[in-house]
C-alpha positions in Angstrom: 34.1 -22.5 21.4 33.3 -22.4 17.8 35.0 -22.2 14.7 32.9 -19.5 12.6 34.2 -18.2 9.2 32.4 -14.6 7.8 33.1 -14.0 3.9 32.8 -10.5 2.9 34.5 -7.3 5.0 31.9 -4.8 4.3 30.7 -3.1 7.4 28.3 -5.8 8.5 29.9 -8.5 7.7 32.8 -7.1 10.1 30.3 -6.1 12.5 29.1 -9.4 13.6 32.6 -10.4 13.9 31.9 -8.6 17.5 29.3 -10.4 19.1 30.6 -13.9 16.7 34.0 -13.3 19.3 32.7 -12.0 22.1 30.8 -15.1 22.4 34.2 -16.5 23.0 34.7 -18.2 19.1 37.5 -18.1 17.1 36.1 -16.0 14.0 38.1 -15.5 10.7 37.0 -12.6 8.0 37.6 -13.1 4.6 37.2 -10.4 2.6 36.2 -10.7 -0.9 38.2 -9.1 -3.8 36.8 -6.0 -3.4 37.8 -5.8 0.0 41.5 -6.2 -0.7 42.0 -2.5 1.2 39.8 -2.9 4.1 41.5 -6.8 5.1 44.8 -4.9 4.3 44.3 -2.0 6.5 42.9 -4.0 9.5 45.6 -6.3 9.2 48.0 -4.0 9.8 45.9 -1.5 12.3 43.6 -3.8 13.3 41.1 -1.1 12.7 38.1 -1.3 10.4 38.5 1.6 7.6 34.5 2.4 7.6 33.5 1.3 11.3 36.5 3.1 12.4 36.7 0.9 15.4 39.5 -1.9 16.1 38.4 -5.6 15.7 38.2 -8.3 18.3 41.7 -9.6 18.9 40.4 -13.2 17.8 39.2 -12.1 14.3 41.7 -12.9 12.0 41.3 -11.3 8.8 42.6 -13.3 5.6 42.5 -12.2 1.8 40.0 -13.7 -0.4 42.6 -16.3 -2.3 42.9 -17.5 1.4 39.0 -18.5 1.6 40.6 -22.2 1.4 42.5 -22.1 4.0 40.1 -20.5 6.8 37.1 -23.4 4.9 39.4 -25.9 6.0 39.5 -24.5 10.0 35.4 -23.2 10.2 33.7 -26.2 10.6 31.0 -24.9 12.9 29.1 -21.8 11.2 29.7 -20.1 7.7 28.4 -16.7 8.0 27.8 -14.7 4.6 28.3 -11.0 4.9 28.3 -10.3 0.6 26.4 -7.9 -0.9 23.3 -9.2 -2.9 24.9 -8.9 -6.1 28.0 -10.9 -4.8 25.8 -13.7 -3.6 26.3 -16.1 -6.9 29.8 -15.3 -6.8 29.9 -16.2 -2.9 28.5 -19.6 -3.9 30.6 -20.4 -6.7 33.8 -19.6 -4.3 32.2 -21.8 -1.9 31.3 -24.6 -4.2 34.8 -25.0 -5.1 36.8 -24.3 -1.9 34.5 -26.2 0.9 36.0 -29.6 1.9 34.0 -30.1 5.4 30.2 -29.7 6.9 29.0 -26.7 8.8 25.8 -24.5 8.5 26.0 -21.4 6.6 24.2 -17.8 8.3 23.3 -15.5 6.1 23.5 -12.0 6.8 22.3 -10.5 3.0 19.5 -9.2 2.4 17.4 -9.8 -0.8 14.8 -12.1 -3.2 15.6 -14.1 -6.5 13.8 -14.0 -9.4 13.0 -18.1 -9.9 10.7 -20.0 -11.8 8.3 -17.0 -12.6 8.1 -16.6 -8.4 10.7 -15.3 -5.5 13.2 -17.4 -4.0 14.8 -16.4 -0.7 18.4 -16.1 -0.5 18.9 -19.2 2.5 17.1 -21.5 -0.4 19.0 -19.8 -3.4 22.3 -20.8 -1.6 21.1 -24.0 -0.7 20.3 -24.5 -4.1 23.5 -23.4 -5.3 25.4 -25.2 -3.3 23.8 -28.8 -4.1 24.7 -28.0 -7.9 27.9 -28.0 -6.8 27.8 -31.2 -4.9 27.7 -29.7 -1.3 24.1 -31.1 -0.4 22.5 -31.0 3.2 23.7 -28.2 4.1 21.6 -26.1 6.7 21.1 -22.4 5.7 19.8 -20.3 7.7 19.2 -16.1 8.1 19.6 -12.8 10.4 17.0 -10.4 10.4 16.5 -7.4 12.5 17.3 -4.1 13.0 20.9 -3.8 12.8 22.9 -0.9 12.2 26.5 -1.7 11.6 28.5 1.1 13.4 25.8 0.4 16.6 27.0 -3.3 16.5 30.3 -2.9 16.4 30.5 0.1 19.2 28.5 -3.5 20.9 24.7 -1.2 21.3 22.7 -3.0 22.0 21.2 -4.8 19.5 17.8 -7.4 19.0 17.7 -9.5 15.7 16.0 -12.9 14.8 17.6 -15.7 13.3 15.8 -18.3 11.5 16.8 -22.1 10.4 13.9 -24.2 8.9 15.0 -27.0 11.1 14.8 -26.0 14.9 18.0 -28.4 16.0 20.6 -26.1 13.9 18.3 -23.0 15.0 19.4 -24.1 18.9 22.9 -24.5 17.9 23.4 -21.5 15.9 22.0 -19.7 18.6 23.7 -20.9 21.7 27.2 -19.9 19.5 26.2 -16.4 19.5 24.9 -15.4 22.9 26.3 -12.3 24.6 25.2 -9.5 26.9 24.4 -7.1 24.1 23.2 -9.0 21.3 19.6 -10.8 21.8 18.6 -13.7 19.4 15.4 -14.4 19.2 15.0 -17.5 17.2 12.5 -18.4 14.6 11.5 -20.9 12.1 9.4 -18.6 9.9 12.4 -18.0 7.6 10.5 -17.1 5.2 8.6 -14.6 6.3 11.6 -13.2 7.8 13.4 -13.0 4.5 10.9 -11.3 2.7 10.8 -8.9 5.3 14.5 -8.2 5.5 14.8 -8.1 1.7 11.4 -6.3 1.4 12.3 -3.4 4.1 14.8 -1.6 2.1 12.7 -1.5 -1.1 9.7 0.1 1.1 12.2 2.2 2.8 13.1 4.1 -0.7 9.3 5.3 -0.3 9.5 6.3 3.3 12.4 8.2 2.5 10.8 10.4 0.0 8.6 12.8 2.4 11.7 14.4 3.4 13.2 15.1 -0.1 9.5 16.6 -0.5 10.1 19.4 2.3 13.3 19.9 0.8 11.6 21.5 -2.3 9.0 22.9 -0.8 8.7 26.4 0.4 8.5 25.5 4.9 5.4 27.4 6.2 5.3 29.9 8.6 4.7 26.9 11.8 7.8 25.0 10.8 5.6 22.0 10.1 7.4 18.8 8.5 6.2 15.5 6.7 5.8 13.1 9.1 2.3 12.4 8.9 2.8 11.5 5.3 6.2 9.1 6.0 3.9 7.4 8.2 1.4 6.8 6.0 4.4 5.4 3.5 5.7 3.3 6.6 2.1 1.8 7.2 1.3 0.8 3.3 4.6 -0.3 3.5 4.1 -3.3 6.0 0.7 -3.7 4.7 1.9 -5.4 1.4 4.8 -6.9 2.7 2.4 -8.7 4.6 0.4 -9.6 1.8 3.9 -11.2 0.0 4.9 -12.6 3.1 1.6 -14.6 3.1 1.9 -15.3 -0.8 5.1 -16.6 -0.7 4.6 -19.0 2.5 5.1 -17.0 5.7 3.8 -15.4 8.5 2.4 -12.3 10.2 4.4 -12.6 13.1 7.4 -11.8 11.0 5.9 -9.0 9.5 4.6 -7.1 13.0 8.1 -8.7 14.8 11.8 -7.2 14.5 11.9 -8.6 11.1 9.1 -6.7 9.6 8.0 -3.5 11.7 11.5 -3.2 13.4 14.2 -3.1 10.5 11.5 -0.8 8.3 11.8 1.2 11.1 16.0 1.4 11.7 16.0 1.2 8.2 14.3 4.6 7.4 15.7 6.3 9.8 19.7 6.4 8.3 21.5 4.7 5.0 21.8 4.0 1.5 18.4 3.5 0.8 16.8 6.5 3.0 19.3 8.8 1.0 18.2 7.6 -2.5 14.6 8.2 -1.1 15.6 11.7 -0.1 16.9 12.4 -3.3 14.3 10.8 -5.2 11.8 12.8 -3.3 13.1 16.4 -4.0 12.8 15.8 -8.1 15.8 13.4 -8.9 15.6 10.5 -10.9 16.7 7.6 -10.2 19.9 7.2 -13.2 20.8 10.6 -12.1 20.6 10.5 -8.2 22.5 6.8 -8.8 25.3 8.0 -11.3 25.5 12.0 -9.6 25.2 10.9 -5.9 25.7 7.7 -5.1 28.0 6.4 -8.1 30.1 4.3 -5.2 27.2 2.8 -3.5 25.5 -0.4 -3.5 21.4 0.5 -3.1 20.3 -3.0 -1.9 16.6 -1.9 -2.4 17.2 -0.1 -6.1 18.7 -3.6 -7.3 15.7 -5.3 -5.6 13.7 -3.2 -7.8 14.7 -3.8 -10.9 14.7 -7.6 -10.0 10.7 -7.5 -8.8 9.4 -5.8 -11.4 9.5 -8.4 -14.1 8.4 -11.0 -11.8 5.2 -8.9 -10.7 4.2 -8.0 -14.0 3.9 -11.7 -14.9 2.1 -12.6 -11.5 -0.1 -9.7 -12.3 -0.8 -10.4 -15.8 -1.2 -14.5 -14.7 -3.9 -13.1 -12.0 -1.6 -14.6 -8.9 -1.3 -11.5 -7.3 -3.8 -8.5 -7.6 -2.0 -5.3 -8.8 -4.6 -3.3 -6.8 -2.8 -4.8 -3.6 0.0 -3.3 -4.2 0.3 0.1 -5.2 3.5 1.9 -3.2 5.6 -1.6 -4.9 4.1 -0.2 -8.2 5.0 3.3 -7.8 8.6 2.1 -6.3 9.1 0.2 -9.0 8.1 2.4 -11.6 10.2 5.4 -10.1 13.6 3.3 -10.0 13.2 0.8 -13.4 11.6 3.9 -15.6 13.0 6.9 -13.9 9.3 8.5 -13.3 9.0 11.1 -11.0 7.5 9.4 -7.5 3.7 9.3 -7.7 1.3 7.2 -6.5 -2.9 7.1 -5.9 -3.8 7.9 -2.3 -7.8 6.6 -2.7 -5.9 2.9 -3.5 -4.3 2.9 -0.2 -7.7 3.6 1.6 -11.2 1.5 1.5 -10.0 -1.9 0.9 -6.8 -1.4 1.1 -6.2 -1.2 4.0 -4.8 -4.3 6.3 -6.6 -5.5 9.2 -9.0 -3.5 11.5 -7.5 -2.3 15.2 -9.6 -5.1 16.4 -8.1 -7.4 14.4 -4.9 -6.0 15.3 -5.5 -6.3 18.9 -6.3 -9.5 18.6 -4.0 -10.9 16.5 -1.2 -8.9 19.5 -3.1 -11.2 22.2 -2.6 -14.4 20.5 0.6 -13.7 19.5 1.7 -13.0 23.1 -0.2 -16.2 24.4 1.6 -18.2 22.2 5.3 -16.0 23.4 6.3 -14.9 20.2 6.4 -11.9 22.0 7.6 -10.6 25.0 
């Protein structure tokens, strides 16, 4: 049995508290200060105010003053459940509080804008953390689809979680293992971080063909959009692929639950399908934010905003080819400028595209050779 602390209450940060104590650990959820209602509410119901579903009865959930006090007990696995934008202020809590070892998990999703390049989160942590005199420290990430509410109703549920170091990947692992949520393990964390940060900018795009019917006049057959989501949902993986590669990673990733599967869940329901929706049927961005979705964190919006400086310098430096990556362009254009969202068909054909079916197919047979797929 492990010790396992999860900071932040949101709804998947108390969502892994499931399988974390099923597995049979002892698990305590700190919320952070913005969570004061939700740790208050389950403390006294033991019911989580957005799953709407009652805890494990070994979760113990403390207020964020007592992250001290659970740091002192979770010597096994940190598990970070903050938003993006409560990342730094996770670290800086962390830096200050954390007297012992034990491997931090990351459940956010999202890239840092550092030294003219991106940084994943598990090395932005890392980083963070040695500045404050915690060094060594083994930080690792989940990937997948994952839908909250489906977790914690215990659907079943396939993720990847990656360590750069394979002995802490084993460990993590093994403390997590129940009947309904598969781990499949992976030391690709990068690719699988660019992925999981990259899927919910993509899926603003994807979500767009259905704000599209919305203000369009439906012809006589009924007929909806789905060729054109599809042809979102491919470009989509076709330049995260090419910035998986850039920044150090792996197609496996990309094709893998990581890449191909959270696009997938991701596009089908949530924040970032909604502000696709909206931004589809004529909306821009400041008005669908501040009109619609005032209260709500847009994971792929923010990731916007923080991309596009850093690819106009690596296009303007020649280290990535702008041509590569037209949907990011349009994406970023439509959230950071509020521009109606448009973008150039021919550039996604001729060269564009990603790899040939044969070259497909034969990149599926090695990977299953090698079992990184089963």
């Amino acid at each position: 049995m492990a010790e396992i602390l999860v900071l932040g209450a949101g709804a998947m940060g108390s969502a892994f508290c499931f399988p974390a104590a099923d597995a049979g650990n002892t698990v305590r959820l700190v919320g952070t200060h913005l969570d004061q209602d939700w740790i208050k509410s389950i403390q006294e119901t033991g019911i989580h105010p957005k799953l709407k579903i009652k805890l494990p009865e070994t979760v113990v959930p403390l207020f964020h003053d007592q992250l001290g006090e659970a740091l002192d007990a979770a010597n096994d696995l940190i598990v970070l459940g903050v938003s993006s934008a409560g990342v730094r202020w996770a670290i800086e809590r962390l830096g200050a509080a954390w007297k012992r070892s034990a491997s931090v998990l990351m459940l956010t999703k999202g890239l840092h804008a550092h030294n003219d390049t991106l940084q994943i989160f598990p090395d932005t942590v890392r980083d963070g953390l040695n500045a404050c005199g915690i060094r060594d420290t083994a930080v690792g990430a989940v990937a997948g689809p994952c839908i909250a509410g489906e977790l914690a109703a215990r659907r079943h549920t396939s993720v990847v979680i990656g360590y750069h170091a394979a002995k802490t990947l084993k460990t993590v692992t093994a403390m997590l293992a129940t009947p309904y949520y598969h781990v499949d393990p992976s030391i690709d964390l990068v690719g699988m971080e660019v992925c999981a940060a990259l899927k919910n900018f993509y899926a603003l795009a994807v979500g767009c063909p259905a704000g599209f019917l919305a203000k369009q006049e439906k012809p006589t057959n009924g007929a909806l959009m789905h060729n054109l989501a599809a042809g979102l949902f491919t470009q989509a993986l076709v330049e995260m692929n090419r910035m998986v590669k850039f920044l150090g990673g792996t197609e496996a990733s990309v094709m893998g639950l990581a890449g191909a599967g959270d696009l997938y869940v991701t596009c089908q329901a949530g924040r970032n399908s909604r502000m696709g929706y909206l931004l589809g049927s004529g909306v821009s961005f400041s008005k669908a934010k501040s009109n619609y979705m005032a209260e709500e964190t847009v994971e792929g919006a923010e990731l916007a905003f923080a991309l596009e400086p850093v690819f106009d310098r690596m296009f303007r430096q020649g280290r990535l080819d702008a041509n590569a990556f037209p949907l990011a362009t349009a994406i970023m254009r439509t959230v950071c400028r509020d521009a109606p969202f448009d973008f150039c068909w021919p550039a996604f054909y001729g060269n564009n595209r990603q790899v040939s079916g044969e070259a497909a197919m034969s990149t599926a047979i090695n990977l299953e050779r090698r079992g990184d797929v089963s």
